[in-house]
Every structure is written in structure tokens, then in C-alpha cells.
PATORPA-573111 format. One record per residue (C-alpha): residue number from 1; x negated, y, z negated. Coordinates in Angstrom, 1 decimal. Last residue first. Example, Ala and Ser with C-alpha at 12.3 -4.5 7.8 and 13.67 -1.06 7.14 Angstrom:
(2,(-13.7,-1.1,-7.1))
(1,(-12.3,-4.5,-7.8))
//
This chain:
(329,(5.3,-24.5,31.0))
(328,(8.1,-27.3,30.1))
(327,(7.4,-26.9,27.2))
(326,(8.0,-23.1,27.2))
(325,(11.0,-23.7,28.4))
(324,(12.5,-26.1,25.7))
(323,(11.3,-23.9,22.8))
(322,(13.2,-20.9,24.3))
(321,(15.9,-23.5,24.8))
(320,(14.9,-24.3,21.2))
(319,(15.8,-20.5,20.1))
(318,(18.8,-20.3,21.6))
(317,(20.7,-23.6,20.0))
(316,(19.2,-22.5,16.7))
(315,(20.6,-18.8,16.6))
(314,(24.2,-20.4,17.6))
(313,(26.1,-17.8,15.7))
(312,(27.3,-20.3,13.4))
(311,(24.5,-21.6,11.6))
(310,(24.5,-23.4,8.6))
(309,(21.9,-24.2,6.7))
(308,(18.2,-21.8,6.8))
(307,(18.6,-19.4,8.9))
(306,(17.2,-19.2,12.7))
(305,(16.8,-15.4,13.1))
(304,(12.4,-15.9,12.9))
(303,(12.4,-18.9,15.6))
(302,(13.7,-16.3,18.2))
(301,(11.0,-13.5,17.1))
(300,(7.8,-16.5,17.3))
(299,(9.5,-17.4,20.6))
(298,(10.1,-13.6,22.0))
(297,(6.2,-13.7,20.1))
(296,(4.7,-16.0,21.9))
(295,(6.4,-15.3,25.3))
(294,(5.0,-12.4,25.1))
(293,(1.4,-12.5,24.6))
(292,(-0.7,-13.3,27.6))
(291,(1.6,-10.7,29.4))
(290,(0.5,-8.6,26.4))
(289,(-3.1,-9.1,27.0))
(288,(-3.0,-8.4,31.1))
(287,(-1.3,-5.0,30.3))
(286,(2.5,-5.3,30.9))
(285,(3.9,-3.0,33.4))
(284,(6.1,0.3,32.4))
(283,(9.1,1.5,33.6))
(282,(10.1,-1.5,35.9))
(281,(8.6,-4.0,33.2))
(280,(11.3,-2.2,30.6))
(279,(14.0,-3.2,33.0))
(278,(12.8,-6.6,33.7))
(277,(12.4,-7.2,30.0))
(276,(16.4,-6.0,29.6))
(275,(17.1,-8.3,32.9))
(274,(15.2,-11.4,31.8))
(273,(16.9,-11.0,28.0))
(272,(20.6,-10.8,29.4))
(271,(19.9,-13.8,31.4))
(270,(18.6,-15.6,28.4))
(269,(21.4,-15.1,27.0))
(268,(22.3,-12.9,23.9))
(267,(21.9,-14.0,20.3))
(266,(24.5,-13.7,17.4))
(265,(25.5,-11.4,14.7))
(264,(28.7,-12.0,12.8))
(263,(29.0,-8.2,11.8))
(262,(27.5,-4.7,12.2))
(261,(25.9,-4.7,15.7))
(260,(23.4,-7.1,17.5))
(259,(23.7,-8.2,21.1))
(258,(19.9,-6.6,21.6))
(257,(18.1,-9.0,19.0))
(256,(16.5,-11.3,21.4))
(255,(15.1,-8.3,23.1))
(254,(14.6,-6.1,21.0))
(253,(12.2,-8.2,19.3))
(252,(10.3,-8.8,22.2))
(251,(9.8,-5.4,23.0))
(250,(8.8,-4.4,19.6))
(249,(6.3,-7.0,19.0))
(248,(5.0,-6.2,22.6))
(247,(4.8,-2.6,21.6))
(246,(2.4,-3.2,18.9))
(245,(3.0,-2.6,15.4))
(244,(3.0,1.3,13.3))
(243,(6.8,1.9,12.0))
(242,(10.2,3.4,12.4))
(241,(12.8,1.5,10.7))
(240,(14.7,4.9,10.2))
(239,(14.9,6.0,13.4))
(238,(18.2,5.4,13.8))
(237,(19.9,6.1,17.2))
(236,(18.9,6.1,21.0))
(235,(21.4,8.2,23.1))
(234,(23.3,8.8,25.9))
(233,(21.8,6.0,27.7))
(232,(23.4,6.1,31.5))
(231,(26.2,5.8,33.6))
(230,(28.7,8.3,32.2))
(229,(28.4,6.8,28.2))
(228,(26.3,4.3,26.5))
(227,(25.1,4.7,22.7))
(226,(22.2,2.1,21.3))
(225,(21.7,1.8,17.8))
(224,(24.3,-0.9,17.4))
(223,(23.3,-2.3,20.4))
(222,(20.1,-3.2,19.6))
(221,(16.3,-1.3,18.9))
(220,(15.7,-1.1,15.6))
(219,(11.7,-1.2,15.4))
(218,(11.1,2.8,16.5))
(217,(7.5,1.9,17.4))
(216,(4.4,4.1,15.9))
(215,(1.4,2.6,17.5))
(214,(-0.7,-0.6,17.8))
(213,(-3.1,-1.6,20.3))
(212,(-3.6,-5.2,21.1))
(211,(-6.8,-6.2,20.9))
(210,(-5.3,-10.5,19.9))
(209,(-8.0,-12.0,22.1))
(208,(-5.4,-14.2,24.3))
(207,(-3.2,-17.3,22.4))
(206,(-4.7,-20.6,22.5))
(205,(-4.1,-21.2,18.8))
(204,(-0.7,-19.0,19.4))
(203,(0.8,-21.6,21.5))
(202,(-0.3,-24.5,20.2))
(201,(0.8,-23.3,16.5))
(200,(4.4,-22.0,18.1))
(199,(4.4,-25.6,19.9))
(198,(3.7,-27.3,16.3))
(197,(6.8,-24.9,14.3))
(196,(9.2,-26.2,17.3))
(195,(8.2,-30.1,16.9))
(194,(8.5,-29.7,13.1))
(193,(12.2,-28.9,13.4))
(192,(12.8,-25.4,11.6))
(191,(13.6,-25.1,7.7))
(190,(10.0,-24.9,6.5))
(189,(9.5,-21.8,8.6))
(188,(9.1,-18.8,5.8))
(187,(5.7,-19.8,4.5))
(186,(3.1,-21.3,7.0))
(185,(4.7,-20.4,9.7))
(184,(5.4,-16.9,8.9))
(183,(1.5,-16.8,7.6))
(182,(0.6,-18.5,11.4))
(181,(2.4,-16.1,13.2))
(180,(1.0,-12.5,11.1))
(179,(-2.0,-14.0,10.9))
(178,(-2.4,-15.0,15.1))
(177,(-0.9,-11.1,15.3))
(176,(-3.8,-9.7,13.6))
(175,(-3.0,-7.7,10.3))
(174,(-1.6,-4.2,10.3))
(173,(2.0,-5.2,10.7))
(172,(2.4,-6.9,7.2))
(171,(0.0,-4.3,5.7))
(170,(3.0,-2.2,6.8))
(169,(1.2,1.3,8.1))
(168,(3.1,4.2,7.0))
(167,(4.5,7.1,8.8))
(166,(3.1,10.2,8.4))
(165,(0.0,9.1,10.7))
(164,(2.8,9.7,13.9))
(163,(2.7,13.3,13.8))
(162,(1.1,14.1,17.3))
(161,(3.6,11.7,18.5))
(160,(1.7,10.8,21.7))
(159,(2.3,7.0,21.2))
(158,(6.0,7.8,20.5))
(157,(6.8,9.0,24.0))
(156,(5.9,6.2,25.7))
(155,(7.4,3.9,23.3))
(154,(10.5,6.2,24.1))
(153,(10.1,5.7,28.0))
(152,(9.4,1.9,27.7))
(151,(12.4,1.5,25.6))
(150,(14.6,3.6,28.0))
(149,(13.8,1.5,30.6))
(148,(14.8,-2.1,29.2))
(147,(18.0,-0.1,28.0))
(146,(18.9,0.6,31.7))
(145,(18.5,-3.3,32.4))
(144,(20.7,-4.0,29.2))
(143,(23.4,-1.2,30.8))
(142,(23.2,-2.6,34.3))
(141,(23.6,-6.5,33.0))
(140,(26.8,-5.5,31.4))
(139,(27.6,-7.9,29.0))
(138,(25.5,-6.8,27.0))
(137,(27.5,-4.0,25.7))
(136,(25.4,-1.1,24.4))
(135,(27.5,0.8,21.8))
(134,(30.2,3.4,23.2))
(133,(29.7,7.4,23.9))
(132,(30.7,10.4,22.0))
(131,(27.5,11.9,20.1))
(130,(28.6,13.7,17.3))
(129,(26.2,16.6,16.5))
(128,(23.7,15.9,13.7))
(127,(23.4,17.2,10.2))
(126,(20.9,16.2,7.4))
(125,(21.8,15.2,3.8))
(124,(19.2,14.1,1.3))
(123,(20.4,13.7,-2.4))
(122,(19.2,14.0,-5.6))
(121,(20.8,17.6,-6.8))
(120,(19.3,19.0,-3.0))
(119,(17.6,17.9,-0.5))
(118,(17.9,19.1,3.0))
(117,(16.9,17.5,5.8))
(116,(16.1,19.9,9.1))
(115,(15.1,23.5,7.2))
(114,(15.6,25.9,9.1))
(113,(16.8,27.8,5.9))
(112,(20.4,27.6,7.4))
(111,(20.1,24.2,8.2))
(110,(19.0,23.0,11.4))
(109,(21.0,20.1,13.4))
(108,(19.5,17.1,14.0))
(107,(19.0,15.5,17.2))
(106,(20.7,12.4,18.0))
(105,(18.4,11.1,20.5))
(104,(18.4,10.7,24.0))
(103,(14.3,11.5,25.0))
(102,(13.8,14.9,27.0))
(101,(10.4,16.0,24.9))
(100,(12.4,18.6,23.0))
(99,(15.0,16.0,21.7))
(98,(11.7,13.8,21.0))
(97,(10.2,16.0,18.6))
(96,(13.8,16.9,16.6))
(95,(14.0,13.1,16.3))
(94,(10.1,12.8,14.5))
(93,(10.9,15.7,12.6))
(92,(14.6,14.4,11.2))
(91,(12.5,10.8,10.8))
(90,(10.4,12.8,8.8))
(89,(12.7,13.9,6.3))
(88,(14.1,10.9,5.9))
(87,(10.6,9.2,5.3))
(86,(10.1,11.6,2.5))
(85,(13.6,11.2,1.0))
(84,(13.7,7.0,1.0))
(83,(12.3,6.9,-2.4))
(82,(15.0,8.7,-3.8))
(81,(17.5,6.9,-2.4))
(80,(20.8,8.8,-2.9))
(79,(20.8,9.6,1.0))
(78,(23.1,11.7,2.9))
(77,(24.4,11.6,6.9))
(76,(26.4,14.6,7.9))
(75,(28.0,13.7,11.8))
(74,(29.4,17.1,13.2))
(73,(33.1,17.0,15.8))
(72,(33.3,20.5,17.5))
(71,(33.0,24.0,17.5))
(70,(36.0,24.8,15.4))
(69,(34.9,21.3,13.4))
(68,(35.8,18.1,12.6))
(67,(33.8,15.9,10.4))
(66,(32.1,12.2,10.5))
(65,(30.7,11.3,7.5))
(64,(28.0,9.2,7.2))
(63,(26.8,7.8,3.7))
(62,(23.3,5.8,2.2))
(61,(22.4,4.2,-0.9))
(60,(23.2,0.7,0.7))
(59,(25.7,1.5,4.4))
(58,(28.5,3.4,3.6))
(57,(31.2,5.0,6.5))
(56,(33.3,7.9,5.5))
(55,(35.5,9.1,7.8))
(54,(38.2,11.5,8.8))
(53,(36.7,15.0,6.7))
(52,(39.0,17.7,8.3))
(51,(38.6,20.9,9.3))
(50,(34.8,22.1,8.4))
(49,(33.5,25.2,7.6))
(48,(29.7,25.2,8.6))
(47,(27.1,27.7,7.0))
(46,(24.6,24.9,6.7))
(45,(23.8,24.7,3.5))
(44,(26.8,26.0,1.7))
(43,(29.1,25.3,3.7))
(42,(28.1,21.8,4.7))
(41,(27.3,21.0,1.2))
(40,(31.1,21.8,0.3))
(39,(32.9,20.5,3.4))
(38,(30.9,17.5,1.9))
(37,(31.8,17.3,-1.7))
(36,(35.4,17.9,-1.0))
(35,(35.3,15.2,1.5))
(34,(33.8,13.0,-1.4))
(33,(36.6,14.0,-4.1))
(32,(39.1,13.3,-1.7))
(31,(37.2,9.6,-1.0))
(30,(38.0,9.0,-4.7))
(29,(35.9,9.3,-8.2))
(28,(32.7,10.0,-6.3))
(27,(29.5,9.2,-8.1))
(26,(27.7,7.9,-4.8))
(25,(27.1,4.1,-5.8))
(24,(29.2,3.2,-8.3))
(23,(31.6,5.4,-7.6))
(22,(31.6,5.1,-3.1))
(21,(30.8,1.8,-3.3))
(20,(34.1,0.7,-5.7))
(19,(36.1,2.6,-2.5))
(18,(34.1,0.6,-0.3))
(17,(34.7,-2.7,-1.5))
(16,(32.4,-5.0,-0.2))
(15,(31.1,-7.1,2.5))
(14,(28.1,-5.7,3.0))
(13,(27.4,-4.0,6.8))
(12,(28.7,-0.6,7.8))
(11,(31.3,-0.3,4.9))
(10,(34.6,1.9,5.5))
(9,(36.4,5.0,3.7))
(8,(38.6,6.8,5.4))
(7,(39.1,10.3,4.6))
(6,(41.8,11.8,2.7))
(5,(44.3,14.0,4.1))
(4,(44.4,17.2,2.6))
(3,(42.9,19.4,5.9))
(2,(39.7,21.1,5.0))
(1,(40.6,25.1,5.8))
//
């Protein structure tokens, strides 16, 4: 029987209220009403009686609610996107494909149709198994080295994803990587020192032929998608950036973005980057063309979290040591 206690309600990233969220956003007149809704779905779809609904976290059109159950705490994650359904449901395939292939992901759980995303009265849900582990702390050069190698095994994994065509191309991401530099440059860069926007030029200019091969990538990779427990990666979370770019893009953005996780985002040293690209180097070499490549685009990614004004989390500061070293090269 669903214990009365209502759930609470939290936002994942925007600063508002979540109990205004949850009306305007998911029709619920109080976070009762929403645990009601769940233990309902759950039920229904899944054949699931739940305890206790204890959380409710919101992130846009989207909800997580973590559950108790006889068997054991159950993560339903629901969507009022319509747009987003197809990839949703694809993203459930792509996870349920990896599970079998050995990779640490939250697998979903089938409903009772077999069905792994079920959509119903405009809404997605899907059901996962709670995870129990903590987010990737960088700090610990043994966990970022271990994430290193768990990238390479994943991309490794996603370029035989016998499905992979069902998820878009980005006309960003299809065009050369000199265009996809130079355009940034060109129109999003007019608030970095000129001297840092000139080296990117020289640098890509006399970049390598650009025939890097592209591939579906998963494009989120940080700590806040990244669980650690017992030693290891327990599991790789949120697919739902996936997309077709090469791996070095991915690689290198991963690893200036790896400290990440809900608030007051800031970069990690370049220590912390060394060891996570050491990592992934151990697992899987560099072809000749993306050695040529990455420093490039860890710059070109560096340069890209720099905002405009005022900048507390020291994104500036860590990009032009970047800039530093590779003038000094």
C-alpha cells in the first residue's frame, strides 16, 4: 500500500520552484497527486505495487521518481515532450543493447507488454532499477582514469550498434571539423581575447586532413552521468544526448567537462584531464589523425565554456593555460 507521506519534490538544474514545475509543467495539483499518478502507471503498466513514492526530481518536460518496492528501490522517468518520445524510446533500445553486450548502464525495465517505453495519455515513462553508487568524483585520479576506459569501451560498443541510423545526424556534427571550428569562431567567440581566437585559427589551418570517422557517441559524459561504487563504474547514465560526431570530439569534451554536475559548474585540472585521456589511451590508442587532432579540439572545447561576463568558475583562467601550453608547443 503507497505510504501517505508525500514525496519530495526537487529541481535537477533551473532555479525554480518545483512545486509551481510540477502544475505548470506536469498537471499535478501537489506532489500527493503525482505519487498517486505513479504507483498508478506503475501498476497498471508494469504490474508493480509500489510502497512509497520519496522523490520527485524535474529537469524541463521531464520527471524521476524514485520508488520503493517489495523487491527493491525502481527509478520511473516520464516525459511530456512530445517530440522527445521517438528518441526516448530509442534510447530504452539502445540501453537494453548495451546491458546485453556487458556495458554499465541503467537498463530498463520491460513493461508488461514488453514493451521498454511506454506511452500513454502524452506521456513516455520507462522503468529502471535504482542503481546505488555515488557520482564520479575527480578528485580521485583512479576513478577519472577508470572513466578514461570505460569511454573507450562504450564508443567501442556504439560503433557496432546495429541500430545506430535511428539516431539523427546534427547538420552541426556532419560538417568538417575545420567548419565546425572556424563557424564557432566566426560567430559565437567575440567575447574571448583575440590572441586565443588567432592560435585556434593557426592551429586548425594547419590541422591534419580532417577523415575522421564519425559514429553514434553518447555526448554527456561527466560526473553527473557517471555512478561509482566497489572499485569500479557501476554505471554510465543518460543517453539522451546521443548523437553521430567523431570520438575525438567526444573524448575531448568529456574531458574538460568531467567535474560537471547539477550546479556552479567548473573545470577540472589539467591533471585530472592527463589521467582521464590516459585512461581512455590505455583502452584504445589514438589513430595517427586524431593525435593530430586533439589538442585542437580540448582547446576549441575549453574556449566553448568560457561565458560571456562574469565568470566565477574559473572557465577563462583554464582555458588560456590550455592556450598557454599549446604556445609554448
Amino acid at each position: 500500500m503507497l505510504e501517505s507521506q508525500a514525496p519530495m519534490l526537487e529541481m535537477l538544474w533551473e532555479p525554480h520552484d518545483p512545486r509551481h514545475a510540477l502544475g505548470e509543467r506536469f498537471g499535478f495539483s501537489d506532489s500527493e497527486s503525482a505519487s498517486r499518478w505513479v504507483a498508478a502507471m506503475l501498476d497498471k503498466h508494469w504490474g508493480v505495487r509500489i510502497d512509497s513514492c520519496e522523490r520527485i526530481v524535474m529537469s524541463g518536460g521531464n520527471a524521476l521518481a524514485w520508488v520503493g518496492t517489495p523487491s527493491g528501490r525502481l527509478l520511473a522517468k516520464w516525459s511530456v515532450v512530445l517530440d522527445c518520445f521517438p528518441r526516448l524510446m530509442e534510447t530504452a533500445r539502445l540501453t537494453s543493447w548495451l546491458h546485453g553486450r556487458g556495458l554499465p548502464v541503467s537498463v530498463p525495465v520491460p513493461a508488461r507488454d514488453g514493451c521498454l517505453q511506454v506511452e500513454v495519455d502524452r506521456v513516455s515513462m520507462g522503468l529502471q532499477r535504482e542503481i546505488v553508487g555515488d557520482l564520479l568524483d575527480t578528485g580521485d585520479l583512479n576513478q577519472v582514469r577508470a572513466a578514461g576506459v570505460i569511454l573507450a569501451q562504450l564508443q567501442d560498443a556504439l560503433a557496432a550498434y546495429p541500430d545506430a541510423d535511428q539516431f539523427l545526424v546534427p547538420v552541426v556534427s556532419s560538417k568538417p571539423l575545420t567548419v565546425r571550428v572556424t563557424d564557432w569562431l566566426d560567430s559565437r567567440a567575440d567575447h574571448l581575447p583575440m590572441a586565443a581566437r588567432d592560435t585556434l585559427r593557426g592551429l586548425v589551418a594547419s590541422a591534419p586532413p580532417d577523415g575522421l570517422p564519425r559514429q553514434l557517441v553518447h555526448f554527456d559524459i561527466r560526473s553527473a552521468n557517471i555512478l561509482w561504487a566497489c572499485g569500479g563504474v557501476a554505471a554510465i547514465l543518460d543517453f539522451e544526448e546521443a548523437q553521430h560526431d567523431h570520438r575525438i570530439v567526444e573524448l575531448a569534451r568529456a574531458a574538460v567537462l568531467l567535474g560537471t554536475r547539477y550546479h556552479n559548474w567548473g573545470p577540472v585540472s589539467a591533471d585530472v584531464r592527463t589521467q582521464f585521456l590516459t585512461g581512455y589511451q590505455s583502452e584504445r590508442p589514438l589513430t595517427p589523425a586524431e593525435a593530430g587532432w586533439l589538442n585542437i579540439v580540448l582547446l576549441w572545447q575549453a574556449l566553448a565554456m568560457v561565458p560571456p561576463g562574469d565568470d566565477p568558475a574559473g572557465w577563462g583562467p583554464s582555458a588560456l593555460s590550455q592556450l598557454s601550453q599549446e604556445t609554448a608547443r
